[in-house]
C-alpha positions as CSV (number, residue, x, y, z in Angstrom):
1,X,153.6,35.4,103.6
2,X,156.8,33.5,103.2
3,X,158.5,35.5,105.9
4,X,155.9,34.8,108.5
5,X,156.0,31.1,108.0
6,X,160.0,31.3,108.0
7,X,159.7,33.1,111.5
8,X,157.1,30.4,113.2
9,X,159.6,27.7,112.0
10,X,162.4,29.4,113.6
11,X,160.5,30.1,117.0
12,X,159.0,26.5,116.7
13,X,162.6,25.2,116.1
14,X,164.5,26.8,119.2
15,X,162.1,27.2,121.6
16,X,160.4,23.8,120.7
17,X,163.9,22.2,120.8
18,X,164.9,23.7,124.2
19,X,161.6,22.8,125.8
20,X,162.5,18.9,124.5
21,X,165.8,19.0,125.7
22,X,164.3,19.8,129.6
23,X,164.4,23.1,129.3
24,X,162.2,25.9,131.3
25,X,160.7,28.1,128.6
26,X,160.2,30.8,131.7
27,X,164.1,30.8,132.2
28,X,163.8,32.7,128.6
29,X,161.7,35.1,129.3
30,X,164.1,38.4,130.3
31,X,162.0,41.0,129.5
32,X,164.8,44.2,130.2
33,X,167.3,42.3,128.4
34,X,165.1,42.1,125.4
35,X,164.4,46.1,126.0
36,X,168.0,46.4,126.5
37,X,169.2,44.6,122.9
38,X,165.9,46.1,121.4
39,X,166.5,50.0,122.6
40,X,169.9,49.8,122.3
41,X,169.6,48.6,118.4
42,X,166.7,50.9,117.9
43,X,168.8,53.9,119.4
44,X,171.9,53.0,116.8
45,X,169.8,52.1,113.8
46,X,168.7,56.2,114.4
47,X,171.7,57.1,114.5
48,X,173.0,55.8,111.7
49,X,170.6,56.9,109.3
50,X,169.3,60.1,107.7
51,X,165.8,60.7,107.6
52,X,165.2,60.0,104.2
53,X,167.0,56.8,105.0
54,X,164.4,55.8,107.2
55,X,161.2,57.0,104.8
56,X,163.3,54.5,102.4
57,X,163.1,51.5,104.9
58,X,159.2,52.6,106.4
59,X,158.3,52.1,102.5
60,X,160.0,48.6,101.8
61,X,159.1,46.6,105.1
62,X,155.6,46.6,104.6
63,X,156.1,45.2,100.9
64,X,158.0,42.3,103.1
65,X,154.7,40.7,103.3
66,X,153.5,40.2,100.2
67,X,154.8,38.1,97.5
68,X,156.9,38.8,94.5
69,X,155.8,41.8,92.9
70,X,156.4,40.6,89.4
71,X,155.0,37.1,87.6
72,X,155.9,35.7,84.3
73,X,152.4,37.2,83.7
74,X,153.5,40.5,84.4
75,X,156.2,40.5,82.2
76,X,154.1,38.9,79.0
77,X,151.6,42.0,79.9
78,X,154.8,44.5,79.8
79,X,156.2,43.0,76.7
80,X,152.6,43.0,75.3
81,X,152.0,46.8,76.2
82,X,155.7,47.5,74.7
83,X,155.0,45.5,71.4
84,X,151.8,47.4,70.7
85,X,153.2,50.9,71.4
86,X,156.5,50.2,69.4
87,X,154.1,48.7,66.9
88,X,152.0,51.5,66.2
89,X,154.9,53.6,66.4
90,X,156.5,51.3,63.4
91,X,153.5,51.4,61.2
92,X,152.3,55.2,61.7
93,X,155.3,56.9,63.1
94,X,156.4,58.2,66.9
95,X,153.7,61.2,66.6
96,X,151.0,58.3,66.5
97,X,151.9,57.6,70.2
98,X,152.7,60.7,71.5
99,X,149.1,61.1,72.7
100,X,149.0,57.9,74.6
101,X,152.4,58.6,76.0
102,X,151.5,62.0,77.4
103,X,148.2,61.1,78.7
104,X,148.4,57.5,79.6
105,X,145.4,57.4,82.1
106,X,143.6,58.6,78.6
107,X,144.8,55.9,76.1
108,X,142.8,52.7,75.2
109,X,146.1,51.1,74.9
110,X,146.9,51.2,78.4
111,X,143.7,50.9,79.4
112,X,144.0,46.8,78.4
113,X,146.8,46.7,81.0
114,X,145.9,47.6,84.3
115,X,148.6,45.7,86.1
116,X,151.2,47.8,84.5
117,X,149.4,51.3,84.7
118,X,149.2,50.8,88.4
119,X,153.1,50.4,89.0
120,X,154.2,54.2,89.1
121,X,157.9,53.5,88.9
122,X,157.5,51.5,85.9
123,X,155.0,53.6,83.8
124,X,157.2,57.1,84.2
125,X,160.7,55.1,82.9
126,X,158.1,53.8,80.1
127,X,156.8,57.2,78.8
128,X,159.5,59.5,79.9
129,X,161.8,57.7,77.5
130,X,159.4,56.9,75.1
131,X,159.0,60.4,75.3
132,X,162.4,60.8,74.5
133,X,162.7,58.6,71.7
134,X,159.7,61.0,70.0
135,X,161.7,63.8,70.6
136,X,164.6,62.6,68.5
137,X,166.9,64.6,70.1
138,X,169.1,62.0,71.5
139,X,171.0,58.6,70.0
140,X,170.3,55.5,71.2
141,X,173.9,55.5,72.8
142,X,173.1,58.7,74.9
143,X,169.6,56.9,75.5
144,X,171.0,54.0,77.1
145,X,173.6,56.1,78.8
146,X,170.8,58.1,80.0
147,X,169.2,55.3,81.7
148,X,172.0,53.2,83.3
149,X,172.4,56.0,85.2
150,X,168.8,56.3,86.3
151,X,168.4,52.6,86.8
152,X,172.0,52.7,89.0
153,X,170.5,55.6,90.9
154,X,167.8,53.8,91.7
155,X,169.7,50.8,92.7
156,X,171.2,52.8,95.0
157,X,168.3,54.5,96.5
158,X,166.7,50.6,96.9
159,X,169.9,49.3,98.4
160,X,169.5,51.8,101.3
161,X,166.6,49.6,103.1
162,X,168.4,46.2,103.1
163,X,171.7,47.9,104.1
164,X,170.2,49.9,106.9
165,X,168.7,46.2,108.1
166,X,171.6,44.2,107.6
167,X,173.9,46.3,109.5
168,X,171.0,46.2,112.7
169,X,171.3,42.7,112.1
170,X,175.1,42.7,112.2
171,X,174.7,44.6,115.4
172,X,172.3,42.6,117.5
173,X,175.2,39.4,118.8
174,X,177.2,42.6,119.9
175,X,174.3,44.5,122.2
176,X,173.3,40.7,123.1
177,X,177.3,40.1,124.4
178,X,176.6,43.9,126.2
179,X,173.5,42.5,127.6
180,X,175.0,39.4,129.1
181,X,178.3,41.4,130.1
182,X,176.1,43.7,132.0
183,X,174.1,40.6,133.8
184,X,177.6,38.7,134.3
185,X,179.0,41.9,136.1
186,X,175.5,41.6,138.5
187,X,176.1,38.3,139.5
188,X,179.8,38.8,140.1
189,X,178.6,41.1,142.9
190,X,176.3,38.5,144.6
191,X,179.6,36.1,144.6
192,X,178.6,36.1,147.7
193,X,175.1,34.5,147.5
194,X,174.7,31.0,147.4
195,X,175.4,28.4,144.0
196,X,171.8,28.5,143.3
197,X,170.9,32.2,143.3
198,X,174.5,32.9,141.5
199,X,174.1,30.5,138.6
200,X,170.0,31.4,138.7
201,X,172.1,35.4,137.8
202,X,174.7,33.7,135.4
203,X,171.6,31.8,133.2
204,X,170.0,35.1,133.1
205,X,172.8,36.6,131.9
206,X,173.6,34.2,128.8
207,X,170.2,35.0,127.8
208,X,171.4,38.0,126.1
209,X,173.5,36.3,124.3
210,X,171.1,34.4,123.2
211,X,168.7,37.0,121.9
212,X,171.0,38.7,120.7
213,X,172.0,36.3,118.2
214,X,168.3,34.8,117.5
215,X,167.3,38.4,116.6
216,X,170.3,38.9,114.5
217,X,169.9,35.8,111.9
218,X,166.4,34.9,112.7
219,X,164.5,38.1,111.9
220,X,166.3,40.7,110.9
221,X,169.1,39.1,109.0
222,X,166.2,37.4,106.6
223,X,164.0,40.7,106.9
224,X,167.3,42.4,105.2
225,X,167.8,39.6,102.5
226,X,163.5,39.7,101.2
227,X,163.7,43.8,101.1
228,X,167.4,43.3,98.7
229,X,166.0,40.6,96.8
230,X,162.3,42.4,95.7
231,X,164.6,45.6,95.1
232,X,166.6,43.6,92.6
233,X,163.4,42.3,90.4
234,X,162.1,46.0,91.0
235,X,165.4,46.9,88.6
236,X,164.9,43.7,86.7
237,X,161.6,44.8,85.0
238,X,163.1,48.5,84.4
239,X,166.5,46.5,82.6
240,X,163.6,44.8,80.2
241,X,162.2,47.8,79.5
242,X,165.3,49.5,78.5
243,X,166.4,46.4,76.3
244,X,163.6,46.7,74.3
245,X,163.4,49.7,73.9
246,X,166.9,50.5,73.2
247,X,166.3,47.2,69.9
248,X,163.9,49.3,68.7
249,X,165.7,52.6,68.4
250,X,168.7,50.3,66.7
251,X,166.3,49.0,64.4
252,X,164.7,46.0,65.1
253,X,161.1,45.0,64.4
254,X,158.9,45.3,67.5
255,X,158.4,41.0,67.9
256,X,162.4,41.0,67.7
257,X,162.7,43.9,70.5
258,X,160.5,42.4,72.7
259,X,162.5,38.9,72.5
260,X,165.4,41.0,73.4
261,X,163.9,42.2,76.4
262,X,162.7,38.5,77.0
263,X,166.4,37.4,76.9
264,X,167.1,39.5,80.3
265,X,164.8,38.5,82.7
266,X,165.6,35.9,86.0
267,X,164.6,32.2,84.3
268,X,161.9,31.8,86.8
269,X,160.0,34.1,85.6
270,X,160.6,34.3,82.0
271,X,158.0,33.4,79.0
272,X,159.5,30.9,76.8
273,X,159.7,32.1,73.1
274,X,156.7,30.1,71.8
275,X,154.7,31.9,74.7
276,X,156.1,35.5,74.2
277,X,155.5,34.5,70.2
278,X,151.7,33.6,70.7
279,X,151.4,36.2,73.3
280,X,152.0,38.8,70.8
281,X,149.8,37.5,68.1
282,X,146.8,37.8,70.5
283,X,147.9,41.4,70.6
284,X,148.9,42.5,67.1
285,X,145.8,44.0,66.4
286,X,146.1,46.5,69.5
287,X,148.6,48.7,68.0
288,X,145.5,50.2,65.7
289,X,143.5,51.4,69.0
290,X,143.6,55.0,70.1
């Protein structure tokens, strides 16, 4: 909701400020140079991405809208789910888990936290290597090897959107200068014409310019910087994961892993260790369910 009170400001702020100054809003309105800056960007934003490229970008720009996917109470009901599972696993072994891992939509454990069993992403890097770890086929060196290179594949893959924007937005003052060469080229032909008709064709053709540059850091630029920064607390939550559960397979007690994990998340957002503490006592006797 941010994004659409950002973009009324802006619009408020220019056109509000030119119309003070003495300005005619209707001198603005140049409807083929917008189509002009618009097609022209559309046309090279195509053309300079693949198809999945553009799946990538149809998925993140609705998510613009919303707010930030994960609270501090989203992370106290992760480190909860994470402290009963390694729990159990502590008390009864890895097998006593393997049935909640495998069928997760079946297990009263996370059953009690909806707001993480609904995140797709998050629950397959929690079971598949959970699901690992009960294997025992692997270290916890190969483990975390493992996934840094999932978690940097997927920073790549979630880089794609903003980049695709922020070079659009980088584009825009440069089909805006084409825009206004194009109308300074028109009016040099009506040289002939009188003052006001040639500098009525010059105005027209700064608009351009001007949109051009408006779109540029106004929209799209800001558009580009909300889809990079929800893709980096998308990879924050999976880097908590992996903390803790990497503490775990190196020996920790559960309570200790999940302060580990604690210890990697933005400040903003991060449970303090008296609220992580109590938050785990409420769910120490959890790890018994199932």
């Amino acid at each position: 909701m941010l994004i659409v009170i950002g973009y009324i400001i802006v619009l408020v702020a220019v056109f509000g400020s030119f119309a003070g100054l003495g300005g005619h809003l209707g001198a603005l309105y140049q409807p083929l140079e917008l189509t002009l800056i618009g097609g022209a960007a559309v046309g090279a934003f195509l053309a300079g991405n693949s198809a999945k490229s553009l799946k990538l970008v149809g998925k993140a720009l609705p998510n613009t809208l919303k707010g930030s996917p994960y609270s501090k109470a989203s992370y106290m009901e992760l480190m909860a789910l994470l402290y009963v599972l390694l729990n159990k696993a502590r008390r009864e072994g890895l097998m006593a888990i393997e049935s909640h891992i495998e069928d997760p939509g079946a297990s009263p454990i996370f059953a009690e936290y909806p707001g993480i069993t609904k995140d797709e992403k998050l629950m397959e890097f929690i079971t598949d290597y959970m699901r690992i770890m009960i294997s025992g086929n692997m270290s916890p060196f190969e483990i975390e090897t493992l996934m840094d290179e999932e978690i940097d594949t997927y920073r790549h893959e979630q880089a794609v959107p903003a980049e695709a924007l922020r070079a659009s937005a980088d584009a825009l003052p440069a089909f805006g200068i084409v825009a206004a060469v194009l109308g300074v080229i028109k009016a040099l032909a009506a040289v002939d014409q009188p003052p006001a008709i040639l500098g009525d064709l010059i105005s027209k053709a700064m608009v351009g310019t001007f949109l051009g540059i408006l779109l540029a850091y106004g929209f799209v630029g800001p558009l580009a910087s909300r889809v990079e920064r929800r893709a980096t607390e998308t990879l924050k939550i999976l880097e908590c994961v992996k903390t803790t559960l990497l503490a775990s397979m190196n020996g920790y007690p559960p309570q200790l892993a999940v302060e580990f994990g604690r210890k990697v998340l933005f400040t903003m957002v991060r449970p303090s260790f008296s609220e992580l503490e109590e938050h785990v006592k409420q769910t120490k006797g959890q790890g018994s369910k199932g």
